[in-house]
C-alpha positions in Angstrom: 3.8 7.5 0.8 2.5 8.3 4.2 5.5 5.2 5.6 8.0 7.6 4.0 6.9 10.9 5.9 6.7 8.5 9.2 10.3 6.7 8.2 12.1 9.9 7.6 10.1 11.6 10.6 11.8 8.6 13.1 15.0 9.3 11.2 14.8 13.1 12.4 13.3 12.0 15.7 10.6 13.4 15.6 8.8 9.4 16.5 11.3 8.0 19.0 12.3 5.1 17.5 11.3 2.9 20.1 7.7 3.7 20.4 5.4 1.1 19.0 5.2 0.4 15.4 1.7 0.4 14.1 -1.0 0.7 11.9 -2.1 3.0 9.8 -5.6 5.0 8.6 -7.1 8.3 8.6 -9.2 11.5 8.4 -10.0 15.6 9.2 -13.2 17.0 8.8 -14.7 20.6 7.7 -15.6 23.9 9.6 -16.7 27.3 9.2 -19.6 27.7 6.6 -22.0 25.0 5.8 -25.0 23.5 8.1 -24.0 20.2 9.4 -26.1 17.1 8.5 -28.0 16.9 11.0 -27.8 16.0 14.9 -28.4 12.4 14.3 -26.1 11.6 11.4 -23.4 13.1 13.0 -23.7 10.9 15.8 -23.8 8.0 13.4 -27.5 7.8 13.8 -30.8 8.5 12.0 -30.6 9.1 8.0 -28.0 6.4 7.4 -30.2 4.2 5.1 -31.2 7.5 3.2 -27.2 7.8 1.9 -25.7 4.7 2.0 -26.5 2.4 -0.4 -23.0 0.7 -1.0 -22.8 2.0 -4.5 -19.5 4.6 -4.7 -19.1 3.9 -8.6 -18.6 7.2 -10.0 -21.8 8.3 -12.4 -23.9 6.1 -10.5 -27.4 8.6 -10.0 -27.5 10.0 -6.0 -30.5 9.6 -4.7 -32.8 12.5 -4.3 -31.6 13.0 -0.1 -27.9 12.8 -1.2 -28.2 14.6 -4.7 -30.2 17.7 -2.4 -27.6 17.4 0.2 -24.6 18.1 -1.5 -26.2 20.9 -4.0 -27.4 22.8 -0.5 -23.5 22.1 1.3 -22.0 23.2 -2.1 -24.0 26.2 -2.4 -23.0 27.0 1.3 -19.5 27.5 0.5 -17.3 29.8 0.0 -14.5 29.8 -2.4 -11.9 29.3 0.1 -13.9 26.8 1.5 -14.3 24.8 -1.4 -10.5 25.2 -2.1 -10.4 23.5 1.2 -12.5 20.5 0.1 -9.5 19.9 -2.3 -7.3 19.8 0.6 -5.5 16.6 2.5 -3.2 16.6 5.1 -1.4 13.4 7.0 -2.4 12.5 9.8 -0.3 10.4 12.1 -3.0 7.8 14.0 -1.1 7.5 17.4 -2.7 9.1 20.7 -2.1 12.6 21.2 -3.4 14.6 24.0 -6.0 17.4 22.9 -3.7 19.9 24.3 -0.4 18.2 22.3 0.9 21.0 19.2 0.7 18.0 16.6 -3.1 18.2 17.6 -3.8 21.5 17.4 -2.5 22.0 14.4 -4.9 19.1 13.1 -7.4 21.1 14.9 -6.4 24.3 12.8 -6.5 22.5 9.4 -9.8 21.5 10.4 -11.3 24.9 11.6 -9.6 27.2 10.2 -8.0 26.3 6.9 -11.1 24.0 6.2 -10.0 21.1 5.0 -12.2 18.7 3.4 -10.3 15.1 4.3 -7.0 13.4 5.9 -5.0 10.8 5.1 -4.3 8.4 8.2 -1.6 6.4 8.7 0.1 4.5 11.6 -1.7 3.4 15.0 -3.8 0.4 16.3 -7.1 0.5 15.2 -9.3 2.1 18.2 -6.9 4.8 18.5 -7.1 5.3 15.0 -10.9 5.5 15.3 -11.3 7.4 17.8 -8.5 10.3 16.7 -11.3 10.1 13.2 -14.4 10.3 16.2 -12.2 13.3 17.3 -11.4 14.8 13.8 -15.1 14.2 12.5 -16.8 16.1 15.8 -14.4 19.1 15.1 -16.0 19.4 11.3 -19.3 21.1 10.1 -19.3 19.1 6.3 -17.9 15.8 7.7 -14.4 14.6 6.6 -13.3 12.3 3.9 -10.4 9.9 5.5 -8.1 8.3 3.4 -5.7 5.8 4.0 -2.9 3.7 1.7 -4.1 0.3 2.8 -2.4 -1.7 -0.2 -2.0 -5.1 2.2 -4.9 -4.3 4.4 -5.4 -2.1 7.3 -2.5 -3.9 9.4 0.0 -2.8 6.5 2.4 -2.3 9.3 1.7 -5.9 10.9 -0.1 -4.2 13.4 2.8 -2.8 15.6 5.3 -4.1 18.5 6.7 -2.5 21.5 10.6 -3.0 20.5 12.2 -3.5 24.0 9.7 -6.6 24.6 8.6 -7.7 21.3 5.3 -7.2 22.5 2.7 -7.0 20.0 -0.1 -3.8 20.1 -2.7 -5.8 18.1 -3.3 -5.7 14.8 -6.0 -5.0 11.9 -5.6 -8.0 9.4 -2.4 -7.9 7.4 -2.7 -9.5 3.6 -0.2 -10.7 1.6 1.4 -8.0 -1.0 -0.3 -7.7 -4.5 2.8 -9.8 -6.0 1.6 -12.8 -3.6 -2.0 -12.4 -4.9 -1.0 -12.3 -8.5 1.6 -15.8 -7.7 -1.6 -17.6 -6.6 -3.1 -16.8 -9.5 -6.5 -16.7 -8.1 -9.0 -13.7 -9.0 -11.1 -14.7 -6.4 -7.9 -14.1 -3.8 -8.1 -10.3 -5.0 -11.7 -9.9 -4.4 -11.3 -12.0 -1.0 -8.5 -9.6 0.2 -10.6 -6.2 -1.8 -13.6 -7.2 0.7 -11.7 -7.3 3.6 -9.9 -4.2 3.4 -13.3 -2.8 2.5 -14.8 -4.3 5.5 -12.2 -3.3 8.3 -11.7 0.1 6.4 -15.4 0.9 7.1 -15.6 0.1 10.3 -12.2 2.3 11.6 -14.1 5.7 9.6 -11.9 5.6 6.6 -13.9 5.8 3.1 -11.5 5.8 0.3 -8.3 3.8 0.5 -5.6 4.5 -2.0 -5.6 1.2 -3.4 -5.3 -1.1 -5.9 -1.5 -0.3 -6.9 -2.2 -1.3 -10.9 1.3 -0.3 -12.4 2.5 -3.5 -14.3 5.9 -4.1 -12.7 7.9 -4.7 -16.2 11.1 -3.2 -15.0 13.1 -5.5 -11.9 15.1 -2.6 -11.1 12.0 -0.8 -9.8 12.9 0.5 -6.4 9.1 2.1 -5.0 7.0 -0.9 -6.7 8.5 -4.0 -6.5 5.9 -6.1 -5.0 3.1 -3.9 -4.7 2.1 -4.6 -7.9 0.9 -7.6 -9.2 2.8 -8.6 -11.7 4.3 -7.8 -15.1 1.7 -9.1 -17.6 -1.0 -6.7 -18.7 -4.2 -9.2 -18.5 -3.9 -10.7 -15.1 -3.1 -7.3 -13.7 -5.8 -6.0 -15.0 -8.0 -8.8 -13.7 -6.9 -9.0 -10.7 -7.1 -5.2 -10.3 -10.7 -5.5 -11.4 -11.8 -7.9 -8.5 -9.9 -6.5 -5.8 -11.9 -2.8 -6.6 -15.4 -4.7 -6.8 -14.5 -6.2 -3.4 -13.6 -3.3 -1.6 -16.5 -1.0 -3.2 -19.3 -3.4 -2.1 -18.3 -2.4 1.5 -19.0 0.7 0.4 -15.2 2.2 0.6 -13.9 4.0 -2.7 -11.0 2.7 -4.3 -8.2 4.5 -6.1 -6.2 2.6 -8.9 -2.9 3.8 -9.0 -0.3 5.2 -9.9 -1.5 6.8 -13.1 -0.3 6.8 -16.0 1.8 3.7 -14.9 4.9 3.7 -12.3 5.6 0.2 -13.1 8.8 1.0 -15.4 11.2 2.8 -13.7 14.3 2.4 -12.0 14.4 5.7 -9.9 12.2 6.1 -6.4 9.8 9.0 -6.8 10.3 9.6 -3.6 13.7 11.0 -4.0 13.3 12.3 -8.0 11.2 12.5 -11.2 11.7 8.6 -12.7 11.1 9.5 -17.1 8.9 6.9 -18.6 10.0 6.3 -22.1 6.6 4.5 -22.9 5.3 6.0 -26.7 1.5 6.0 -26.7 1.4 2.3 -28.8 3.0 1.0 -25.8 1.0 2.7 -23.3 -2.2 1.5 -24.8 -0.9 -2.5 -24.5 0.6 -2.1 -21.2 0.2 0.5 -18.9 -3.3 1.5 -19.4 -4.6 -1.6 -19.4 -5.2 -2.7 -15.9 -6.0 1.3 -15.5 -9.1 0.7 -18.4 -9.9 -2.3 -15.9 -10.2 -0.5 -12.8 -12.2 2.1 -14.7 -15.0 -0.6 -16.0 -15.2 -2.1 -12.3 -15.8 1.4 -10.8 -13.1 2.7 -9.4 -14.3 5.8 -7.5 -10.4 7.0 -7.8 -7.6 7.5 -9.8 -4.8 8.6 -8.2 -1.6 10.2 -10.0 2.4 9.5 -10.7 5.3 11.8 -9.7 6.6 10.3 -13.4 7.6 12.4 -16.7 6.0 10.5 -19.7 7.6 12.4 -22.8 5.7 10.9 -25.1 2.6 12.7 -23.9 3.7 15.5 -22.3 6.9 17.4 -23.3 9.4 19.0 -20.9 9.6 15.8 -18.0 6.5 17.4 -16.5 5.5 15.0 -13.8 2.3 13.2 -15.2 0.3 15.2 -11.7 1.0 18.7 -13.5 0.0 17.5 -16.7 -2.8 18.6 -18.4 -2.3 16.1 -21.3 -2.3 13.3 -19.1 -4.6 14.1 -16.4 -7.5 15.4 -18.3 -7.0 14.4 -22.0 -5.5 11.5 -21.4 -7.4 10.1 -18.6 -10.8 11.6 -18.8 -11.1 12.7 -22.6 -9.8 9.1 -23.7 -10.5 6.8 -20.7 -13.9 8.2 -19.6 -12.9 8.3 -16.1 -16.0 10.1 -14.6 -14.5 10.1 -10.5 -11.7 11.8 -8.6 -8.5 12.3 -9.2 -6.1 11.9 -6.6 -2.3 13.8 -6.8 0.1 11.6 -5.3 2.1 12.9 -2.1 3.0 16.8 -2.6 5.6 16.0 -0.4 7.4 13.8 -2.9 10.6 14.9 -4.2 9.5 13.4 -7.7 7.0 16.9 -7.9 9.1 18.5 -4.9 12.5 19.7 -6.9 11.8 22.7 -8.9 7.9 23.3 -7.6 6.9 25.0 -4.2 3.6 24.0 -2.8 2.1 27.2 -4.4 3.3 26.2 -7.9 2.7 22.6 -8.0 -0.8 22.8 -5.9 -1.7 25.3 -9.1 -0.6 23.4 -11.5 -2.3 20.1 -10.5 -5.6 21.6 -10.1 -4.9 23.2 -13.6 -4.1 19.8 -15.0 -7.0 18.3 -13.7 -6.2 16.8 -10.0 -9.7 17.1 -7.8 -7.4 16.1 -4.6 -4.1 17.7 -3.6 -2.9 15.2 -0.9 -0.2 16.0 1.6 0.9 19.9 0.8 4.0 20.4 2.5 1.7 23.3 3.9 -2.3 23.3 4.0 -2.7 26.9 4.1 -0.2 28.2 1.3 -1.9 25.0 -0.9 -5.2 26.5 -0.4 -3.7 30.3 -0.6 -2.3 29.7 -4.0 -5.1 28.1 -5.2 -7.5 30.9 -4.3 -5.0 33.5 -5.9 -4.7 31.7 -8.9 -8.9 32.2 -9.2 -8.4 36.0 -8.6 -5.6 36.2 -10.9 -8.0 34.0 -14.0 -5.7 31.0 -14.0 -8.2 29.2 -12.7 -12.1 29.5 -12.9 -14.3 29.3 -9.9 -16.4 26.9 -11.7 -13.3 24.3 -11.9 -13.1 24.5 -8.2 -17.1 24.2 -7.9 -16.3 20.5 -10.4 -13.8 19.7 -8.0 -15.5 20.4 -4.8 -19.0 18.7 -5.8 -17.0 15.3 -6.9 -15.8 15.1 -3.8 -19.2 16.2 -2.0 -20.6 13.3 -3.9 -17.9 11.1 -3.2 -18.8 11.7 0.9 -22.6 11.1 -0.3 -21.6 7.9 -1.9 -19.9 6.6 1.4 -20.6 6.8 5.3 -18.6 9.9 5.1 -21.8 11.9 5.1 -24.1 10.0 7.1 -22.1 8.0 9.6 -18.9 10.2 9.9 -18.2 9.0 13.9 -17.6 4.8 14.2 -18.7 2.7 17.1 -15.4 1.8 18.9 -17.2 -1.4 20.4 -18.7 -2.4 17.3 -15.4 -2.2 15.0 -14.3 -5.7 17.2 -16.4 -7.4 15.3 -14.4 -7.0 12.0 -11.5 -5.5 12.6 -9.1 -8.6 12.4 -11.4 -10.8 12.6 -10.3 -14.5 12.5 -11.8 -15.3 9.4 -9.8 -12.7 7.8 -6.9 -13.8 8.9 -7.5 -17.5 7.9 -8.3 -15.8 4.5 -4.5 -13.9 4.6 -3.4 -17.4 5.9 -4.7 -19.3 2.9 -3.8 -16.7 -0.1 0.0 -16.8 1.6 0.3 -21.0 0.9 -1.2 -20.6 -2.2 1.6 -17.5 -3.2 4.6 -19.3 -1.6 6.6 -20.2 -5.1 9.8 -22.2 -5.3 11.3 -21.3 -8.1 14.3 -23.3 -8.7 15.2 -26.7 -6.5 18.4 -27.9 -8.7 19.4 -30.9 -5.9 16.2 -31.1 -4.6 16.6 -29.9 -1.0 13.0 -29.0 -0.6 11.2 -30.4 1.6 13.9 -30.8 4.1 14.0 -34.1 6.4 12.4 -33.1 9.7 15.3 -35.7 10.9 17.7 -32.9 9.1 20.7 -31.0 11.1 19.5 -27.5 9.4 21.3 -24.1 9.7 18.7 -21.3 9.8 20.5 -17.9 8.9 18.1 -14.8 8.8 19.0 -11.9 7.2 17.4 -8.4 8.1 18.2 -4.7 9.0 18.4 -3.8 12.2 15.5 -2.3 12.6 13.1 -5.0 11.5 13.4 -6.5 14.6 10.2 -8.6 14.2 11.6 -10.4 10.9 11.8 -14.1 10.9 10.4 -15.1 14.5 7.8 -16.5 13.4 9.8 -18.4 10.4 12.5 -19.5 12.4 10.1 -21.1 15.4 7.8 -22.9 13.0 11.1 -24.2 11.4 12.4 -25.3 14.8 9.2 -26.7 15.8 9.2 -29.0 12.9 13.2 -29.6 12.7 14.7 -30.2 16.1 18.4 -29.8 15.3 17.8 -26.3 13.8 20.7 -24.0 14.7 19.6 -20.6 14.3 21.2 -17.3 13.7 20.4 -13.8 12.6 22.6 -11.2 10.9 22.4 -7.8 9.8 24.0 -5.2 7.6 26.7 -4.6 10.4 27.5 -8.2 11.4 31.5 -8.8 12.0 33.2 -10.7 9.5 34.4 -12.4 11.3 30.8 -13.8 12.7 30.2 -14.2 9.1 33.6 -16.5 8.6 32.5 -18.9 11.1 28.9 -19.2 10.0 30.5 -20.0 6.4 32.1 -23.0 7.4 29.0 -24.0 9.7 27.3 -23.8 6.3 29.8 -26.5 5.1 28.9 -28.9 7.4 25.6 -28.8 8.0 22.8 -31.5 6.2 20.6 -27.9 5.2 21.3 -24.1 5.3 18.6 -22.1 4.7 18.9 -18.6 4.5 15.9 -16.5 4.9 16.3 -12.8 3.5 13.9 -9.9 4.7 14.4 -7.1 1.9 11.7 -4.4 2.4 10.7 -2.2 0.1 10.3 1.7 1.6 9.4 4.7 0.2 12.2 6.9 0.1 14.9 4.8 0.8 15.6 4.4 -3.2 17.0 0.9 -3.2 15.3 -2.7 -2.5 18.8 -4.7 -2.2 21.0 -6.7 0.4 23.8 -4.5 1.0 26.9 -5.7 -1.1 29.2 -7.4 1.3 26.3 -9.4 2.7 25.3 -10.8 -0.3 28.9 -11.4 -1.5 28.9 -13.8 1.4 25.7 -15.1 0.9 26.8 -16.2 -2.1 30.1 -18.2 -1.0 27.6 -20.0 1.3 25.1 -21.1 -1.4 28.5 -22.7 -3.3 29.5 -24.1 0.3 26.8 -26.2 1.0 23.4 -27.4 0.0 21.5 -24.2 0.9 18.5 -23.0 -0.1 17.4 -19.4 -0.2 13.9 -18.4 1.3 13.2 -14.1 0.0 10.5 -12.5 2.4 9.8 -9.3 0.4 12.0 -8.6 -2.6 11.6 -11.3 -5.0 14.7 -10.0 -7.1 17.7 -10.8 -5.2 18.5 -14.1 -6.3 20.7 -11.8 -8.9 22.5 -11.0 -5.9 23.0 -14.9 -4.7 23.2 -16.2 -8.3 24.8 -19.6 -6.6 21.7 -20.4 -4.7 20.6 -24.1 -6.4 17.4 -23.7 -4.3 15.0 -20.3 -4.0 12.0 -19.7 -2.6 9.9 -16.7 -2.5 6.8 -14.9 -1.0 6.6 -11.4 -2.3 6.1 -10.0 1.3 6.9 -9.4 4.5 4.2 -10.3 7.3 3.7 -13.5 10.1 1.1 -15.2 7.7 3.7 -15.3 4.8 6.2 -16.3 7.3 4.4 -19.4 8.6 3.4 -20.2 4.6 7.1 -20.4 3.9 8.1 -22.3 7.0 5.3 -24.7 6.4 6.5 -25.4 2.5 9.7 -25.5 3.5 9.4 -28.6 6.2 6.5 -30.3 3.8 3.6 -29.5 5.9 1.9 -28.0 2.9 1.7 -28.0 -0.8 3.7 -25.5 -3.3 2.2 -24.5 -6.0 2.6 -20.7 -6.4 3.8 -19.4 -10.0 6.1 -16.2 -10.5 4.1 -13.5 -11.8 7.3 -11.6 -13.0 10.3 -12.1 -14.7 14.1 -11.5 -13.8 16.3 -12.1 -17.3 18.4 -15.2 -16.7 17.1 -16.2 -13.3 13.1 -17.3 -14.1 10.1 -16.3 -16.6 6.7 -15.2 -15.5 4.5 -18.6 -15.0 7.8 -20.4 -13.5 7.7 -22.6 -10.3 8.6 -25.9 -9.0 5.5 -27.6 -7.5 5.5 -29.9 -4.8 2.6 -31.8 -3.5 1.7 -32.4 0.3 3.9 -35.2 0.9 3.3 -38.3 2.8 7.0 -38.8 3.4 10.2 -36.8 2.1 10.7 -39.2 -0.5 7.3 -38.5 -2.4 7.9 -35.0 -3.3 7.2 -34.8 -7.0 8.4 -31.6 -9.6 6.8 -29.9 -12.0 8.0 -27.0 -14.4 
């Protein structure tokens, strides 16, 4: 969502391309009616312990301080103002200077049009911080930040300066949900749920729009792919489960998404409205299981799909604008007691067909307590207003909306520590621990799931062809793979290509591939919002091909797990579900023997592998005491 809006914003250059590539986090706060807090707990001081308890679970009592605070800052508002509450913009997380037109207009959401939260994304994480400090000291009722943290606040491996390959530090990067569900482990969720939780807190963001719970059932799927984690009901429901108990005991909100389930389509909703074709039997044994899961952990967040589910809501409404599925289905039948959260009004899947003033009415109508990134703030908020002078909408639905939310800031620091400590946040914020933790859930997730001639481990005494495969752009993709590799292996020859390599480059690495001992060729496949597709382009993987029938290769996919249908010849393929230095140096290290394999695929692709398939090898003593398992 907000990778999209920064992706197409470098494609219009409106981000020079070359600037650093970072993080990403968030948050605006409120001004105009209401009191502030107080002195003190706006300086992150004073009646802290009085609202923060770490419990965010929606339904859970407020104390009597929190349950009078929010009565008296709803009763100061305003209709508009309480509109605004509904409200949240993106912010971009990079410095701006407070004189820059990209800040002032943050500074007008926040002081004029009202807005009750942000949603943060890209930027190391002290400028992120202190752009929240900034944001938070502009606001009277302090700000709800959001962020879409699905592998941890470094979800953009933390940022480089291109010309150099410099890197700008990071927040701790996880491994994807699809690694999480290979290993198998519920307590790797909760592990990875924690630490989000824990560096989320101490940037100032207090709900993160995460866990992505759609059961990825449908291989084609362009926008889920390995955000999910996996394709069986259960397990994604468990693992769903821990990773929202371990990010709420830090006291940060999670939001289960994408509701009513996103995980069976083959169209981005990014670019139009995917149709579900799900009857409600179906839904009840599939999709709304991990969804029922999320709910029973505590999930203070649900947030919505740009999806048309027919079976539940005639016309291919997108599920947002759906009464039937937002209210009846989700709170009448699943009990869900918290907010709900619209997916990006930016989205082309709600976009076609529905101006911000239509589809901001109509998701509040359906049952949507969030509107999150109008295409603009102030005609969201206008239309939404109008609507209540016009009796499409009561006053006393906004009041619902606006107290959820008011409780939801009660629940978290939002309310009593809305500015961080910039010092303090060193102490967590990628913290080694957390990376070992990333380190150790990527060698647990690295699956090899088919070895035909048994080429993995390869002889550190090999001659080895390294081929890596990536767009241009992702100019960071494989250094750390390759140098392991060439640590271990001294006669590694290696190469990179890209989408626009010259054949004949290509021809001569083909009969390279020929003669060497091992070819390995590792494939970086990203998955982004808006782009519609998560393949190699065609010609590329045409010749990949002829080199997996040249030689003895064996084919390593960082990110898309799916391609092997575009290398069908490959006799050996390994996979991490992700793109990101720890998954790198899991891969390399399975691939030369210096650790144990023992991931399992926690998806199927028809003909290629089943869910629960992978080749196991233990840590070997020597290259000949490899053992397989299937």
């Amino acid at each position: 969502m907000p990778q999209y809006v920064f992706h197409r914003a470098v494609r219009r250059r409106l981000i020079p391309a070359h600037a650093f590539l970072l993080l990403a986090i968030g948050c605006p706060r409120f001004g105009g009616g209401p009191p502030p807090i107080s002195v003190e707990a706006a300086n992150g001081r004073g009646r802290a312990a009085a609202f923060v308890d770490g419990s965010v679970a929606p339904g859970t009592p407020l104390s009597d301080d929190r349950q009078r605070w929010v009565d008296s800052v709803l009763a100061s508002l305003t209709l508009r103002q309480r509109v605004g509450q509904m409200v949240m913009p993106w912010v971009l997380g990079h410095y701006t200077n407070a004189r820059d037109s990209g800040f002032l207009q943050i500074r007008g959401w926040i002081t004029d049009d009202q807005v009750g939260g942000v949603v943060m994304s890209l930027g190391s994480p002290i400028e992120v911080a202190a752009k929240i400090n900034s944001m938070q000291r502009m606001a009277r009722v302090p700000l709800l930040v959001g962020s879409d943290l699905e592998p941890g606040l470094g979800r953009l491996e933390g940022g480089l300066f291109v010309p150099s390959l410099m890197s700008a530090g990071s927040a701790t990067l996880l491994p994807n949900n699809m690694a999480v569900g290979a290993t198998g482990r519920v307590e790797d969720a909760l592990a990875a749920g924690r630490i989000v939780g824990r560096e989320a807190r101490a940037v100032g963001i207090h709900i993160v729009f995460a866990p992505t719970v759609d059961v990825n059932n449908n291989p084609a799927n362009p926008v889920i792919n390995t955000r999910s984690y996996g394709e069986d009901p259960v397990s994604v429901a468990a693992l769903s489960g821990a990773f929202v108990s371990g990010l709420q005991e830090a006291g940060v909100a999670a939001t289960a998404k994408h509701f009513p389930g996103h995980g069976d389509t083959d169209t981005d909703s990014h670019l139009a409205l995917p149709v579900v074709g799900a009857d409600r039997a179906r839904l009840d044994s599939v999709e709304l299981v991990p969804f029922r899961a999320a709910i029973t952990a505590g999930a203070a967040g649900i947030m919505t799909a740009h999806i048309a589910l027919p079976a539940v809501e005639s016309g291919n409404i997108p599920a947002t604008l759906s009464r039937g599925i937002m209210t009846e289905l989700l709170r009448d039948s699943l009990d869900f007691e918290g907010l709900t959260v619209t997916d990006a009004l930016t989205m082309e899947g709600i976009g076609e067909g529905y101006p911000i003033e239509r589809s901001a009415v109509l998701a509040v109508q359906a049952g949507a307590d969030i509107l999150l990134m109008p295409s603009s703030v102030t005609r969201a908020i206008d239309a939404v207003v109008a609507a209540v002078a016009r009796g499409e909408l009561t006053e006393e639905r906004i009041a619902q909306s606006a107290r959820r939310i008011l409780e939801l800031k009660a629940r978290t620091d939002a309310a009593a520590n809305p500015i961080v400590d910039l010092e303090a946040l060193r102490a967590t914020v990628g913290a080694p621990e957390h990376w070992q933790t990333s380190d150790e859930i990527a060698a647990r997730a690295v699956t090899l799931l088919r070895d035909r001639d048994s080429l993995v481990p390869v002889s550190r005494d090999s001659s080895l062809l390294l081929i890596t495969y990536a767009p241009e752009r992702e100019v960071d993709a494989g250094r750390i793979f390759a140098a392991e590799v060439q640590r271990a292996i001294r006669r590694t020859n290696a190469v990179r290509i890209t989408p626009s390599t010259a054949a004949g480059t290509l021809d001569s690495l083909l009969v390279a591939a020929s003669q060497a001992h091992r070819t390995v060729l590792a494939t970086y496949v990203r998955r982004i919002e808006g782009e519609g597709r998560v393949a190699i382009p065609t010609h590329i993987a045409t010749w990949m091909d002829s080199v997996a029938r040249a030689g003895r290769t064996i084919v390593v996919a960082q990110g898309n797990p799916y391609i092997v249908r575009q290398i069908p010849s490959t006799g050996s393929y390994m996979v991490t579900y992700g793109i990101g230095h720890a998954l790198e140096r899991a891969a390399a290290r399975a691939l030369i023997g210096a650790a144990a394999i023992t991931g399992r695929s926690p998806i199927t692709l028809p003909d290629h592998f089943k869910r629960g398939d992978g080749v196991t090898r233990a840590l070997p003593q020597s290259d000949t005491t490899a053992t397989t398992a299937q």
